[in-house]
VMD Tcl script that draws the C-alpha trace (Angstrom):
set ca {
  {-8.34 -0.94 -19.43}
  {-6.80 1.11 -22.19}
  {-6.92 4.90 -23.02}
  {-5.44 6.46 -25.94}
  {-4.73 10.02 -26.65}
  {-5.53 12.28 -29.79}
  {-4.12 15.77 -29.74}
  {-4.61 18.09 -26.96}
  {-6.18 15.27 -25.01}
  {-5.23 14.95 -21.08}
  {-5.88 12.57 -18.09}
  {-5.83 14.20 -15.06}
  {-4.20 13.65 -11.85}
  {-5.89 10.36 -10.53}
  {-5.22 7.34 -8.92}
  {-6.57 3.92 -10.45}
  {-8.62 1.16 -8.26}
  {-7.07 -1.52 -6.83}
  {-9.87 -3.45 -7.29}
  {-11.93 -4.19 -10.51}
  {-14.94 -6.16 -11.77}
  {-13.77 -8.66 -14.13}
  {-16.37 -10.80 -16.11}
  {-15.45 -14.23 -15.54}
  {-13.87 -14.36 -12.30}
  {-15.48 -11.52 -9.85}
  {-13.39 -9.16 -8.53}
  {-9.65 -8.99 -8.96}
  {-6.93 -6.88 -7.12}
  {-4.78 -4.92 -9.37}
  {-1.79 -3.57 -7.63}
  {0.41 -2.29 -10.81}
  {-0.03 0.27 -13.35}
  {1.28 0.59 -16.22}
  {2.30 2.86 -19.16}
  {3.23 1.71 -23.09}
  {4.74 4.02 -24.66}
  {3.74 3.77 -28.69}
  {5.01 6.50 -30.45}
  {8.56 8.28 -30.57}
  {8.68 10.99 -28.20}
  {10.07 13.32 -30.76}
  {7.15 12.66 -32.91}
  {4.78 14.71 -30.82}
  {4.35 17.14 -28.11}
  {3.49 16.79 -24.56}
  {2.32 13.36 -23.63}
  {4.50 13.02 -20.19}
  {3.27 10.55 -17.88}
  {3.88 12.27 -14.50}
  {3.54 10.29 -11.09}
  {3.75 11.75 -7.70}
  {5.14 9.11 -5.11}
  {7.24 9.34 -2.18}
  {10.38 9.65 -3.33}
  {8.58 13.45 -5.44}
  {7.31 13.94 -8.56}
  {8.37 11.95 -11.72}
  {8.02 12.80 -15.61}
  {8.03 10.32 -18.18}
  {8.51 10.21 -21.67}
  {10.29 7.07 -23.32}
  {11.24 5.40 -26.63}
  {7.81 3.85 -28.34}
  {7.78 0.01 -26.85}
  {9.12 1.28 -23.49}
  {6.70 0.50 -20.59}
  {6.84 1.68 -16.94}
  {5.30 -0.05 -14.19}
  {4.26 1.96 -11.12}
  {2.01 1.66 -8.08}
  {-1.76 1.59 -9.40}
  {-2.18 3.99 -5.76}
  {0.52 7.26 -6.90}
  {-1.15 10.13 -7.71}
  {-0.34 10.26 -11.96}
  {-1.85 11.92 -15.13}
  {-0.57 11.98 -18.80}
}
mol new
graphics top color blue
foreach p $ca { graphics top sphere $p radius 0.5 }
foreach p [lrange $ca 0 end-1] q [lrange $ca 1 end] { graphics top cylinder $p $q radius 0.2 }
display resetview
């Protein structure tokens, strides 16, 4: 699953499934999240990936080709 982001878009606060349909082999468990970074953050504005785990609340904004992995069940939005 992929979203991308024009200006002023948002994705709010959600958590993503552990479990997805997948064509060709049922249902799979999907335990990781993850966020690729593509552009240089001082190319644009907002854009912080924010996730909410135990440890408090965590913002995100990283060189293009940086990815973070994070629990697919913490609370996060972009």
């Amino acid at each position: 699953l992929f979203n991308r982001y024009q200006n002023n878009e948002t994705y709010g606060f959600h958590v993503d499934g552990a479990v997805r349909s997948h064509p060709q082999n049922g249902w799979m468990r999907t335990d990781l999240s993850a966020t690729l970074f593509l552009s240089d953050p001082q190319s644009y504005d907002g854009g912080e990936l924010v996730v909410n785990d135990t440890f408090g609340q965590h913002r995100v904004k990283l060189p293009a080709g940086d990815l973070v992995l994070y629990p697919s069940s913490s609370l996060h939005c972009v």
